[in-house]
C-alpha positions as CSV (number, residue, x, y, z in Angstrom):
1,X,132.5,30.0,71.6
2,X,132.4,33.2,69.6
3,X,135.3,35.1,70.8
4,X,137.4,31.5,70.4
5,X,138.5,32.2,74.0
6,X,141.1,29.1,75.1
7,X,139.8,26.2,77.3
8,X,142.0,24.6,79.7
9,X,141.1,22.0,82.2
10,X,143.3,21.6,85.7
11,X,143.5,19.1,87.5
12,X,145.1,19.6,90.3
13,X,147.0,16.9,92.9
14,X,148.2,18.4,96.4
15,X,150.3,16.3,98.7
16,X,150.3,16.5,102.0
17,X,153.7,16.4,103.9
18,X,152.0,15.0,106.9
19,X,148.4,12.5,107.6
20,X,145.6,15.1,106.8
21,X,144.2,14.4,110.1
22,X,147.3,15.4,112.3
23,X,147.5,18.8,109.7
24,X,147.4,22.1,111.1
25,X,147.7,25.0,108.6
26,X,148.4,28.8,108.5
27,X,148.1,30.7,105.4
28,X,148.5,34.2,104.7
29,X,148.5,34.7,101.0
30,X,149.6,38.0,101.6
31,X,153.0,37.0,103.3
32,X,153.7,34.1,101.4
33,X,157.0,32.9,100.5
34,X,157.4,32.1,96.3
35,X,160.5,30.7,95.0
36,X,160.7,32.0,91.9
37,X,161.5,29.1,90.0
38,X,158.0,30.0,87.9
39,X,157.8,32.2,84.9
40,X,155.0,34.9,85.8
41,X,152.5,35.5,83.0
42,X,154.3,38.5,81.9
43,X,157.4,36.4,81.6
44,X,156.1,34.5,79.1
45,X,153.7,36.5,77.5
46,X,153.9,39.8,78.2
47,X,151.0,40.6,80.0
48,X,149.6,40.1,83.7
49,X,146.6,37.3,84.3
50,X,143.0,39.1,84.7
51,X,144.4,42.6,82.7
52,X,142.6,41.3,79.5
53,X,141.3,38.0,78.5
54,X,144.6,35.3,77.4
55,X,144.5,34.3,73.8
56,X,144.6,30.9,73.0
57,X,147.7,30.7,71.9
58,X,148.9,32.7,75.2
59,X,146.9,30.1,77.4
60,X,149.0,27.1,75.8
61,X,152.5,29.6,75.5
62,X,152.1,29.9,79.1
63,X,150.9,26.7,80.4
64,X,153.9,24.8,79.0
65,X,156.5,27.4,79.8
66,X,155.0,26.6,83.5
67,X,155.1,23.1,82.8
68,X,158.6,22.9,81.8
69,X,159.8,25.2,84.6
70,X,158.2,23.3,87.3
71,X,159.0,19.7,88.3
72,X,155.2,20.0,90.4
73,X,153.5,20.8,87.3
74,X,152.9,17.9,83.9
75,X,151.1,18.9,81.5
76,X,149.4,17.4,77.9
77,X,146.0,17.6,76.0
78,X,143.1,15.6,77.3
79,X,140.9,15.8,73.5
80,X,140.5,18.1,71.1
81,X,137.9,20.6,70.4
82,X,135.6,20.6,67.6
83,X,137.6,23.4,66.0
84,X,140.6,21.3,66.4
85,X,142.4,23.0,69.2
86,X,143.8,21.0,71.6
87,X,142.3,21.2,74.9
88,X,145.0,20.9,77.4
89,X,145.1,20.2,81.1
90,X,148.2,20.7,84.2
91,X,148.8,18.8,87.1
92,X,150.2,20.2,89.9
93,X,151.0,18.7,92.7
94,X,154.8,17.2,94.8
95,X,157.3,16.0,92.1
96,X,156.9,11.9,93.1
97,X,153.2,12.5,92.3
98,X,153.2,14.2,89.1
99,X,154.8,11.3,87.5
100,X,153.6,8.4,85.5
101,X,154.0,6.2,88.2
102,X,153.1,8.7,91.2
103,X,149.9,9.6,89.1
104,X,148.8,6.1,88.7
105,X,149.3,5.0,92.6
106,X,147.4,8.6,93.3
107,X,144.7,6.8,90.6
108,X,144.3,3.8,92.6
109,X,143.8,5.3,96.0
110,X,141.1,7.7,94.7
111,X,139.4,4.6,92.9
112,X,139.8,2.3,96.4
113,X,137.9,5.4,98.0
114,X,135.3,5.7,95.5
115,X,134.6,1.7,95.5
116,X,131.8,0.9,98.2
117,X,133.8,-2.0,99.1
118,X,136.4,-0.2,100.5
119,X,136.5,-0.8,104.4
120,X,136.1,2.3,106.8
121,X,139.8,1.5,108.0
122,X,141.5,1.0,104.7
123,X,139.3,4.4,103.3
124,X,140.9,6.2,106.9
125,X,144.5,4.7,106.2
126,X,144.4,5.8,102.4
127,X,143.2,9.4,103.5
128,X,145.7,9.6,105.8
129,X,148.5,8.8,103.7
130,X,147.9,10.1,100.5
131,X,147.3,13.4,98.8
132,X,144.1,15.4,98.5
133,X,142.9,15.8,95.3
134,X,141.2,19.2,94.4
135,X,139.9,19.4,90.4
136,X,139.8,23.1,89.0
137,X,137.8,23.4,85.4
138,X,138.0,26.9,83.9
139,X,136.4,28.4,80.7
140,X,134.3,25.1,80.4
141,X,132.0,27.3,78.7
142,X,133.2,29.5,75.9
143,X,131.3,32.7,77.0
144,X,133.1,32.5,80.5
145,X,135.2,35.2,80.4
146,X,137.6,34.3,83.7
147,X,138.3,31.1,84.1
148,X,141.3,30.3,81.9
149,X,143.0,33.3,83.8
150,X,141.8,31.9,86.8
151,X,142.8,28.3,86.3
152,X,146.3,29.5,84.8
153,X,146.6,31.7,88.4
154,X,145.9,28.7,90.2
155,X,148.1,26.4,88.4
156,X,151.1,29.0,88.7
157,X,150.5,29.9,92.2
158,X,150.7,26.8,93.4
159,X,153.9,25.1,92.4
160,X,155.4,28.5,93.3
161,X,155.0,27.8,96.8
162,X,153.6,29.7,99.8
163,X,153.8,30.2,103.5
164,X,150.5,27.5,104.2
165,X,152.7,24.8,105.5
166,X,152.0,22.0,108.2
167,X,152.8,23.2,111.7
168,X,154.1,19.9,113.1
């Protein structure tokens, strides 16, 4: 880690608004549809994501300013790196499953699938009703010169919202 480029770590939790197997989608990203109730990166730090390589301190600036805009987006530091940064991680995913409680019921489902006991009926019924999870590391590796942009793109997209939406 010679440049002492930031790591970050999303994790990412998408609900579905319907049973993933009755889920149709259509998505443009070129049409879609954000709210605006997230800061862009030049918001917050005065720059656009991917025109240079974020500092740090702009990875964490941004990633709580996100956090604290966003009811779809917790946020906190999973460790600490061995030059004492904090290494920090974001959640994004519908407000009832970013919580404490929402996490931990998300927890349990994913654990029920992973466990070998788990019946092919209860494993269909918790697939069906609970969210997809999708796990995004960027910048694992301190020479990797994208990934903290791309993670913070992803994590900033998302709880912006889009035009991919069920369509029934």
């Amino acid at each position: 880690m010679s440049k002492g480029l930031p790591a970050i770590v999303v994790g990412l939790v998408l609900a579905a608004a319907s049973p993933a197997a009755a889920q149709t989608t259509t998505c443009d990203p070129w049409s879609a549809n954000f709210s605006g109730a997230v800061p862009t990166a030049r918001d917050v730090i005065g720059i656009d994501l991917g025109a240079r390589d974020v500092t740090t301190a702009e990875s964490d600036a941004y990633l709580l300013a996100v956090d604290r805009a966003s009811a779809r987006v917790t946020s906190g530091v999973l460790a600490t790196s061995v030059q004492g940064r904090p290494l920090r991680y974001a959640i994004v995913g519908s407000p009832a499953n970013v919580t404490a409680k929402g996490l931990e019921r998300v927890r349990r489902s994913a654990a029920a699938l992973m466990d070998p006991r788990t019946s092919s009926a209860e494993a269909a019924r918790i697939a069906d009703a609970d969210p997809a999870i999708l796990w995004i590391a960027g910048n694992v590796h301190g020479g990797e010169e994208s990934g903290t942009d791309a993670a913070l793109t992803a994590t900033t997209a998302l709880p912006r919202g889009s035009s991919a939406r069920p369509s029934s």
